[in-house]
C-alpha positions as CSV (number, residue, x, y, z in Angstrom):
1,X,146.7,18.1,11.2
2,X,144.1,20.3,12.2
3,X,141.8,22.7,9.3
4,X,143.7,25.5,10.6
5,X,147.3,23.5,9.4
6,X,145.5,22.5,5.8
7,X,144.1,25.4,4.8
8,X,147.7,27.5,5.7
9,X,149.5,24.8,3.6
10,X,147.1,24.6,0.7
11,X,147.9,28.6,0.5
12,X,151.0,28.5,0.9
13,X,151.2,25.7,-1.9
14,X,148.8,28.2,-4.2
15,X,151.4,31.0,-3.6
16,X,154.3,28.8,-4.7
17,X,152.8,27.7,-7.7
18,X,151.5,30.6,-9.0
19,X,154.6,32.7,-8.4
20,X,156.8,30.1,-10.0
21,X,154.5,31.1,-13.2
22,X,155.1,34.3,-12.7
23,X,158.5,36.0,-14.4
24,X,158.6,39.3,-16.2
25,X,160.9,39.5,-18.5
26,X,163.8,37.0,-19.9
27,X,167.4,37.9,-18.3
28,X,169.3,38.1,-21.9
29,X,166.8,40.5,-23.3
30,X,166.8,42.7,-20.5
31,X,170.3,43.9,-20.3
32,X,172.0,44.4,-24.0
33,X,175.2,45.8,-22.0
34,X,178.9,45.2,-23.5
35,X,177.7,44.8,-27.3
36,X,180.8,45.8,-29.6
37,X,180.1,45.9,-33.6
38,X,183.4,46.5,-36.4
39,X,182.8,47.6,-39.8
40,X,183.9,49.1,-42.7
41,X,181.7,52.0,-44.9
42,X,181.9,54.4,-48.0
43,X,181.9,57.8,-46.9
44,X,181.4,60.8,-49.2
45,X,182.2,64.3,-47.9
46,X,181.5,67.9,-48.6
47,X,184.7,69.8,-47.4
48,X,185.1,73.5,-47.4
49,X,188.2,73.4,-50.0
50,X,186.1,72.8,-53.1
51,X,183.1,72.5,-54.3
52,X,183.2,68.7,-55.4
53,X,182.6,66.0,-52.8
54,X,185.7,63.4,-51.6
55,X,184.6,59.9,-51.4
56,X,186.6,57.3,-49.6
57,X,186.0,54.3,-47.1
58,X,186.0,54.2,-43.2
59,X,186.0,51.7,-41.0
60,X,184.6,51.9,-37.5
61,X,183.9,50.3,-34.1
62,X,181.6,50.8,-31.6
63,X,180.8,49.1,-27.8
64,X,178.1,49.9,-25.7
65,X,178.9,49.7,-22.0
66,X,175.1,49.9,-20.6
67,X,171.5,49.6,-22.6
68,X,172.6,53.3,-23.8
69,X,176.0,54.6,-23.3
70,X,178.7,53.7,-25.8
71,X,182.0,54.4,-27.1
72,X,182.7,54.8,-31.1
73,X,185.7,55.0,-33.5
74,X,185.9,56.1,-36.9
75,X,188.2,56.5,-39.6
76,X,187.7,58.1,-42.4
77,X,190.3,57.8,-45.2
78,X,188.7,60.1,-48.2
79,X,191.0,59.0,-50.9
80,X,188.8,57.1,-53.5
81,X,187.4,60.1,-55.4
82,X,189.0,63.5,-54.7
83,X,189.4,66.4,-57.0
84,X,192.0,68.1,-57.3
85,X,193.9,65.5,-55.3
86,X,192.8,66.8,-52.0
87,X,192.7,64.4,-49.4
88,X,191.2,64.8,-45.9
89,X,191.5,61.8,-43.5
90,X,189.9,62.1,-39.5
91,X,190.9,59.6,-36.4
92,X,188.0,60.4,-34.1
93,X,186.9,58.6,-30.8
94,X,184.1,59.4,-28.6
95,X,180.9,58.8,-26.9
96,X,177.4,58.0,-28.2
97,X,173.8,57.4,-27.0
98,X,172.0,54.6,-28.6
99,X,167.7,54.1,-28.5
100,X,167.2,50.4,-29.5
101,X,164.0,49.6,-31.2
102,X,163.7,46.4,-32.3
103,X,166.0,45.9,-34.8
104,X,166.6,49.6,-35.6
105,X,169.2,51.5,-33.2
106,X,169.3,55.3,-33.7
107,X,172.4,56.9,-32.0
108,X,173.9,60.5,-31.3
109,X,177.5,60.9,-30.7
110,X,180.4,63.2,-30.1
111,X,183.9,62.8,-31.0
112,X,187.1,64.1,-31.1
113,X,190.3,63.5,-32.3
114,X,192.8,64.9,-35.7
115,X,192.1,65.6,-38.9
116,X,194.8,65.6,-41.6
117,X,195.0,67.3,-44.8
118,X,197.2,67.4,-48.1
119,X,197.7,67.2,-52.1
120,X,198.3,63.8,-53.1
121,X,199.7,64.2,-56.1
122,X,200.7,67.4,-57.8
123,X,199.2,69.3,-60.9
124,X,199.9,72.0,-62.9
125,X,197.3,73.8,-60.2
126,X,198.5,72.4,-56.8
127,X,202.2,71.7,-55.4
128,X,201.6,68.3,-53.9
129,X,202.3,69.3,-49.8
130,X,203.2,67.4,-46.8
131,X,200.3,66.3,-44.5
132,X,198.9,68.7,-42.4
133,X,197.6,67.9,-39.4
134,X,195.3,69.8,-36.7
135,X,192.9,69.1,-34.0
136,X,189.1,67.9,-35.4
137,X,186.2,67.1,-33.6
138,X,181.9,65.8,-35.0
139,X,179.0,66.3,-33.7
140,X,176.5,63.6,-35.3
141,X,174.4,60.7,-35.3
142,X,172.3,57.5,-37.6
143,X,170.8,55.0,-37.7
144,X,171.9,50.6,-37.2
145,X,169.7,48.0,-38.5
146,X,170.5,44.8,-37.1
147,X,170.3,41.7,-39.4
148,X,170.6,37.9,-38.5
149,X,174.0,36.4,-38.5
150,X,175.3,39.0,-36.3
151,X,175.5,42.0,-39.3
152,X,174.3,45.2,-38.3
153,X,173.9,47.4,-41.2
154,X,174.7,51.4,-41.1
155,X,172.0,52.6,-43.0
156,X,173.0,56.1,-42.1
157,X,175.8,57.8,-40.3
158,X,175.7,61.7,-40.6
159,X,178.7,63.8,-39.0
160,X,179.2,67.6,-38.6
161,X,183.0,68.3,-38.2
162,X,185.1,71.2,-37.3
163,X,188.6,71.5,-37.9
164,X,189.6,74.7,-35.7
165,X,193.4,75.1,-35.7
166,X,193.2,74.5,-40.2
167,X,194.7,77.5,-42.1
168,X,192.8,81.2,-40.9
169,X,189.3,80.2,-40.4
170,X,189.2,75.5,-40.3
171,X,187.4,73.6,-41.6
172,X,183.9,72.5,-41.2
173,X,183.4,69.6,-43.7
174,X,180.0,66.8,-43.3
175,X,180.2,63.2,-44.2
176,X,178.0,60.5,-45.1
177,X,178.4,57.1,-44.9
178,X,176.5,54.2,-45.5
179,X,178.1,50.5,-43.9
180,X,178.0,47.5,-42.8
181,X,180.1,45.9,-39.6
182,X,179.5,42.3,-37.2
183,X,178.0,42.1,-34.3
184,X,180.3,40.1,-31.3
185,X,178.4,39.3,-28.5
């Protein structure tokens, strides 16, 4: 082998072994795509009929196709506390950006779907009525904390919704709800 041969192979050799060191970032922490969470809330709501606030439960769902595009369900069912028996229940579904940050994910979303609206059960005030149901959509956004064990928690999750097609002028009520829902990977 002539010095020529040796010193070509004792670089190439170098370059092997140093680039085998070399690796940027882990696979599994560089994509976070297809991550779908499930969980259940209690909402409280300021609607437009009244001036108490409806309280009630939701339960929601959410997969994210890429680092930052998802889809989200909710469902509200605002039954727990209502005055005057007023119930109003929305079945939304729609996009949502998601920042993650360590364990905190703050999100924006839009959604649309039907609201539905009624008197439970009559008074002396209020004829109980049949359901009425109407176009609905929210404009809104919070914030996940992911915990061990696969729990995210929903520390926040405002929404902004309008009810167009309700009585002469809809309805614009806003909820908060605070949750908790598993993490499948």
């Amino acid at each position: 082998m002539t010095n020529r041969n040796v010193v070509v192979l004792a670089l190439a050799a170098l370059f092997a072994a140093a680039t085998s060191q070399l690796h940027g970032q882990a696979l599994p922490t560089a994509t976070a795509t297809g991550v779908l969470q499930a969980g259940v809330g209690l909402s409280n709501a300021q609607g437009d009929e009244f001036t108490e606030r409806l309280t009630g439960i939701t339960g929601y769902a959410t997969l994210d196709f890429t680092r930052h595009l998802g889809a989200e369900v909710d469902i509200h069912i605002l039954t727990l506390i209502t005055p005057y028996n007023f119930v109003e229940n929305t079945y939304l579904g729609g996009a949502r950006y998601v920042w993650r940050r360590g364990r905190f994910t703050p999100y924006v979303k839009v959604l649309a779907g039907f609201g539905q609206s009624y008197i439970k059960q009559p008074s002396t005030t209020y004829a109980q009525g049949t359901p009425s149901s109407t176009m609905a959509y929210a404009a809104g956004g919070g914030l996940d904390i992911r915990l061990p064990f696969n729990i995210n928690v929903r520390a926040i999750d405002f929404e902004y919704q309008m009810w167009p097609g309700y009585g002469n002028n809809g309805l614009s009520p806003t909820l908060l709800t605070c949750g908790a829902a598993y993490r499948f990977r």
